[in-house]
C-alpha positions in Angstrom: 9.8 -3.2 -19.2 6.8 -3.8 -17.1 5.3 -7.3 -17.0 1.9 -8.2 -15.7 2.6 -11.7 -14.5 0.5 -13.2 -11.6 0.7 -13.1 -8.2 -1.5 -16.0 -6.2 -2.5 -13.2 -4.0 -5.0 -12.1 -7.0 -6.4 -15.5 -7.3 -10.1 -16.2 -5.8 -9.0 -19.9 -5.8 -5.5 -19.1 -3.2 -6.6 -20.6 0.2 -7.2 -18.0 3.2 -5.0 -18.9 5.4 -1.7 -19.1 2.6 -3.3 -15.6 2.2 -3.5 -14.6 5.0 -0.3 -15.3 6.3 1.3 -13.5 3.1 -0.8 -10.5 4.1 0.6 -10.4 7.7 4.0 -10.5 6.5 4.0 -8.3 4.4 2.5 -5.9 7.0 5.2 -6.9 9.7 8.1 -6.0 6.4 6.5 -2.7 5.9 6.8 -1.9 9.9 9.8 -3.0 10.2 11.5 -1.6 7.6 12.3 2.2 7.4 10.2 2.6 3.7 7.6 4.5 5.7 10.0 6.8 7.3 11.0 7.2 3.7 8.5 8.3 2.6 6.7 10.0 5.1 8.2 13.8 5.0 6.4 13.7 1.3 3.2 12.3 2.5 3.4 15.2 5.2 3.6 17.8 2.2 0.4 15.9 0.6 -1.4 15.7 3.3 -1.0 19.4 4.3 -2.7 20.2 1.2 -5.9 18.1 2.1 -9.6 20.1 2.8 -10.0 17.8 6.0 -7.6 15.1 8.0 -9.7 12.4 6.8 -8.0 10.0 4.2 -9.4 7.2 2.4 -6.9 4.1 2.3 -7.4 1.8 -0.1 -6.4 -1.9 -1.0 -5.3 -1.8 2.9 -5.2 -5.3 3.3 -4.0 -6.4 7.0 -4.2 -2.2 7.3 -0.7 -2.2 8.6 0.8 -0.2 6.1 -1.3 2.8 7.7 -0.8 2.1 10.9 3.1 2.1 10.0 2.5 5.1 7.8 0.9 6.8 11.5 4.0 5.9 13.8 6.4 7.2 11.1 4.5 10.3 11.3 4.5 10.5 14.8 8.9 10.2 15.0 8.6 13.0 12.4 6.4 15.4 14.5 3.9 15.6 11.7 0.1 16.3 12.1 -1.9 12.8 12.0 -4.2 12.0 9.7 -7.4 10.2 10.2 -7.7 6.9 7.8 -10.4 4.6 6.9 -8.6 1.5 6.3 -10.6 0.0 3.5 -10.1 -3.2 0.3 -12.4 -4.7 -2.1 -12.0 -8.2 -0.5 -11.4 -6.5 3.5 -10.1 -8.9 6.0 -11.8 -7.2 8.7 -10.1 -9.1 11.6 -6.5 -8.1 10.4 -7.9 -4.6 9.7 -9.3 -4.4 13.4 -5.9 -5.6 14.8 -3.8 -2.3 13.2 -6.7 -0.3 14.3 -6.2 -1.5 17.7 -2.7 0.4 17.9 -4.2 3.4 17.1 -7.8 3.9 17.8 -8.2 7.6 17.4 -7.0 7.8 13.7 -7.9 4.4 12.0 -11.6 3.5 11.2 -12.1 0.1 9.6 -14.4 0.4 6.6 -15.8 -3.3 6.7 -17.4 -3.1 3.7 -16.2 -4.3 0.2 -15.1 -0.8 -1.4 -13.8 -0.8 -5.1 -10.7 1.8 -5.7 -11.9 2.6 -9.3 -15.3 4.1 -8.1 -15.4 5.3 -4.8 -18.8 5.8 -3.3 -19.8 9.4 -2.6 -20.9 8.0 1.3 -17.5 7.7 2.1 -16.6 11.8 3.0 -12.7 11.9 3.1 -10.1 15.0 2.1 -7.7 12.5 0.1 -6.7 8.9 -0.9 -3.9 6.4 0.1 -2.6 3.5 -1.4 0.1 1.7 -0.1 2.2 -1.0 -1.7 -0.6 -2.3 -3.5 -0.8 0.2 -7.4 1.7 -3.1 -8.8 -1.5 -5.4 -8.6 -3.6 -3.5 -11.1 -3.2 -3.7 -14.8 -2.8 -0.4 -16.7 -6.3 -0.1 -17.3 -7.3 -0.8 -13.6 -4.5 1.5 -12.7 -5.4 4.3 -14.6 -9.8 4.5 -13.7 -8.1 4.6 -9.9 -6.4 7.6 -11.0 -9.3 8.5 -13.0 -11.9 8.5 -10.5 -9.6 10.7 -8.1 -9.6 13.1 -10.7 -12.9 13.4 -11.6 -14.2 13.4 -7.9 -11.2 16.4 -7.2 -9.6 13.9 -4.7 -5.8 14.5 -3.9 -4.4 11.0 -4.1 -1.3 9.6 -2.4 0.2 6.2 -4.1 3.4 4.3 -2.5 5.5 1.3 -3.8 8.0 0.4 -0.9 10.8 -0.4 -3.4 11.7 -0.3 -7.3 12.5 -2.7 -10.8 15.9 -2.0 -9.3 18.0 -4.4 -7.5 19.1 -2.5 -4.7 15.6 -1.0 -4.4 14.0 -4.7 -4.1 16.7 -6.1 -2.0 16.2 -4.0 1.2 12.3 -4.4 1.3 12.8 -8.3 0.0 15.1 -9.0 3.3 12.2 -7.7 5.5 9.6 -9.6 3.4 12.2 -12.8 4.3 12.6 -12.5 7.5 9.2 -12.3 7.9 7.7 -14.8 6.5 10.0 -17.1 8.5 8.6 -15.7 11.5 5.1 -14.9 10.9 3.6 -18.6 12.4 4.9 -16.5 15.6 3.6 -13.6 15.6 0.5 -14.3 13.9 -3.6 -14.8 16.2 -4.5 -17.2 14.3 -3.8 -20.7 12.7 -0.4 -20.8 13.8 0.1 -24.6 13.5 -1.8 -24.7 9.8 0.6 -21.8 9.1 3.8 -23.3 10.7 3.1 -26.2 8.6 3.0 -24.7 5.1 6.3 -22.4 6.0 8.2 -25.4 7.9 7.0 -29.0 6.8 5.3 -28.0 3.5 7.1 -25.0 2.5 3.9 -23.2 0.3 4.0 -20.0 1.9 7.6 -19.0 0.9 7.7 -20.4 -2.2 4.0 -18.6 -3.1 5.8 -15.3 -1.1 8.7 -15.9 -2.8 7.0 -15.6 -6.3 4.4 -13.0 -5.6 7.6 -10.8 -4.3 9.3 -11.1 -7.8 6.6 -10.5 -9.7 5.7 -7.7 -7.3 9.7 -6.1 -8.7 8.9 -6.7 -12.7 5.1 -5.0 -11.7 6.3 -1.9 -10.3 5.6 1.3 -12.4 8.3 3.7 -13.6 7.7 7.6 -13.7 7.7 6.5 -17.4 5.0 4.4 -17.0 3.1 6.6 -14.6 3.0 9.5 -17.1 1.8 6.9 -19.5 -0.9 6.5 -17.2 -2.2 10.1 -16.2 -1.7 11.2 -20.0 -5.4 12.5 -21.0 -7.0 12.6 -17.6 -8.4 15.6 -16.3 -6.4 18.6 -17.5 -6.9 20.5 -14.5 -5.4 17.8 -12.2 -1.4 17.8 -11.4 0.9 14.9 -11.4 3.9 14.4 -9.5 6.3 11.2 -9.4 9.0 11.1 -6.8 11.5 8.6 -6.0 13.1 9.2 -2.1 16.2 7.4 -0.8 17.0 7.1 3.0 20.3 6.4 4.3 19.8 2.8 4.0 19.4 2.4 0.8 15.5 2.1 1.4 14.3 3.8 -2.2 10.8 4.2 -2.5 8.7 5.2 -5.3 5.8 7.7 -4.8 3.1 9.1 -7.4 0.6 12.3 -6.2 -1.9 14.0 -7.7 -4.1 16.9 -6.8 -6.4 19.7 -8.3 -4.4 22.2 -9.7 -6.7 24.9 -7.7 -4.8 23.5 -4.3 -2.1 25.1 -3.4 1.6 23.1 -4.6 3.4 24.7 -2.1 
């Protein structure tokens, strides 16, 4: 059963830089980790469907899981996409960082953009969202897929692991590790953040928590249907779980007007 606990991530009062360093680490997890390879042959097949190479990424946060989304499309051979990396609350420095790596096909959209209505302004051939769907409560969850729907946007959803054990384990060791090693690697306030992982041990136990609530959040192909049920009868649904070879299972829900080609 699904439980909508909390997760200090979605609380205004959570302190930036405990935030932030959450935010980097679990950018570093997804590249480092193979969920993105996982995944990406099926984004390839939903992003060959699209009008234009544009798509709209939203709830980026650091915008890392795009920019590891584009290097696993690039071992694959795949045709790149163009994304605007874009979140209601956007943490434009982190953002500007992944877009650094890749230039040509990120574009940071620094302004606050809200996933359940999407501004016309912002031209784009499909959606993204990447390891972020858990956050939003059923209701939430389901104008984001309404508002695809009813603007004939494809839309391409991601959760990098499952309510499973196996499924959480491989992406929780990466979350770990990297959490542990994040006052390293991060550009900024790397003593404040070495102090609440080392001294005063905040960040892991808040990471710790937000990363099993994240497991209890994630939605099932039971729950997805539950979701899509009613919307827009001319849109198609699709829920996909892929397994690599190590043991990296990813869940993945698609939608698309029925008038583009499933092939």
């Amino acid at each position: 059963m699904r439980i909508q606990a909390f997760e200090f991530m979605d609380l205004p009062q959570t302190p930036r830089v405990l935030r932030d360093s959450v935010v980097e680490s679990l950018g570093n997890a997804m590249r480092w980790s193979d969920v993105c390879k996982t995944a990406a042959p099926v984004f390839g097949e939903f992003f060959n469907r699209l009008e234009n190479d544009t798509v709209l990424d939203l709830c980026s946060g650091s915008g890392e899981p795009a920019a590891a989304m584009l290097e696993a499309l690039k071992d694959s051979g795949g045709k790149l996409p163009r994304f605007m990396v874009s979140d209601l609350f956007p943490v434009v420095h982190h953002m500007a960082q992944a877009a650094s790596k890749h230039p040509d096909h990120i574009e940071v959209i620094s302004s606050p953009l809200d996933a359940t209505d999407v501004p016309a302004v912002y031209a784009h051939g499909g959606r993204m969202v990447v390891s972020a769907f858990h956050h939003f409560p059923p209701a939430l969850a389901r104008r984001i897929l309404e508002d695809s729907a009813k603007k004939g946007k494809p839309i391409f959803i991601m959760e990098p692991m499952t309510r499973k054990g196996r499924g959480a384990l491989h992406m929780g060791v990466y979350f770990v590790a990297a959490n542990f090693l994040n006052p390293f690697l991060s550009k900024q306030d790397r003593l404040l953040k070495a102090l609440f992982t080392y001294l005063i041990p905040l960040i892991p136990l808040m990471a710790t928590w937000d990363g099993l609530v994240s497991i209890v959040r994630m939605y099932t192909r039971e729950d997805f249907e539950a979701l899509v049920e009613g919307i827009d009868a001319d849109f198609h649904w699709e829920f996909r779980q892929v397994t690599s070879g190590l043991d990296s299972t990813v869940s993945i829900y698609m939608g698309w007007p029925k008038t583009v080609s499933q092939d």
